[in-house]
C-alpha positions as CSV (number, residue, x, y, z in Angstrom):
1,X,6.7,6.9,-7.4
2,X,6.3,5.1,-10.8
3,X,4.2,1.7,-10.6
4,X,7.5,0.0,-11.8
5,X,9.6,1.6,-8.6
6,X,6.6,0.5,-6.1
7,X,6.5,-2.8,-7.3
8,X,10.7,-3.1,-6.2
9,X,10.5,-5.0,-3.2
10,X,12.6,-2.9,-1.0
11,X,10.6,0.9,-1.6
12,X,8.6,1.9,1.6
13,X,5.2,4.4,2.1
14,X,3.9,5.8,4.6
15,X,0.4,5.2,6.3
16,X,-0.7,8.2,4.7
17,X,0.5,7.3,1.3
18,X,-0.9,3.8,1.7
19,X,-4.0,4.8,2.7
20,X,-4.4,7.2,-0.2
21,X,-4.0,4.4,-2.6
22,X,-6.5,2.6,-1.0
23,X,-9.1,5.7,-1.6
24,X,-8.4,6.0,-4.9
25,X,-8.7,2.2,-5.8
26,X,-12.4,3.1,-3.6
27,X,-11.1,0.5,-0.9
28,X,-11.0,0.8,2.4
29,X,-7.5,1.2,4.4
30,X,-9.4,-0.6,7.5
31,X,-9.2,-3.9,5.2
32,X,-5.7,-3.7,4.4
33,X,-4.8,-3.0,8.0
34,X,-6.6,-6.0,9.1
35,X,-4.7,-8.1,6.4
36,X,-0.9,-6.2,6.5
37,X,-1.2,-4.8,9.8
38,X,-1.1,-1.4,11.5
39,X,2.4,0.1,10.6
40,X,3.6,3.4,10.3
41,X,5.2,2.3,6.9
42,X,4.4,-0.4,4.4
43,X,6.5,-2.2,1.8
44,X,5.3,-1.1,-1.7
45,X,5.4,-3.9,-3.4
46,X,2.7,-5.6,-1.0
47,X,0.4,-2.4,-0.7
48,X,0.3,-2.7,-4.6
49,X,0.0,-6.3,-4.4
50,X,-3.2,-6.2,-1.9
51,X,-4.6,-3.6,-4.3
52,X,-4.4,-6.5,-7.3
53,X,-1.7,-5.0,-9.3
């Protein structure tokens, strides 16, 4: 997925595809469970925007 196409507001991830974004920003996936909850999927748009972009 291009930056542009996870920043649409209605893409999806998984956990696992969330959670590897957060390892290779070096952040931890614990934090953005505690601040977007614990989900099997995740909109895109706000896993990018919790990861500042």
């Amino acid at each position: 997925m291009t930056l542009d196409e996870a920043l649409e507001e209605d893409n999806v991830v998984s956990r696992d595809e969330a959670k590897a974004e957060c390892e290779k920003h070096s952040l931890d996936f614990a934090d953005l469970v505690d601040e977007l909850g614990d989900h099997s999927e995740y909109n895109s748009r706000d896993v990018m925007h919790w990861l500042g972009y």
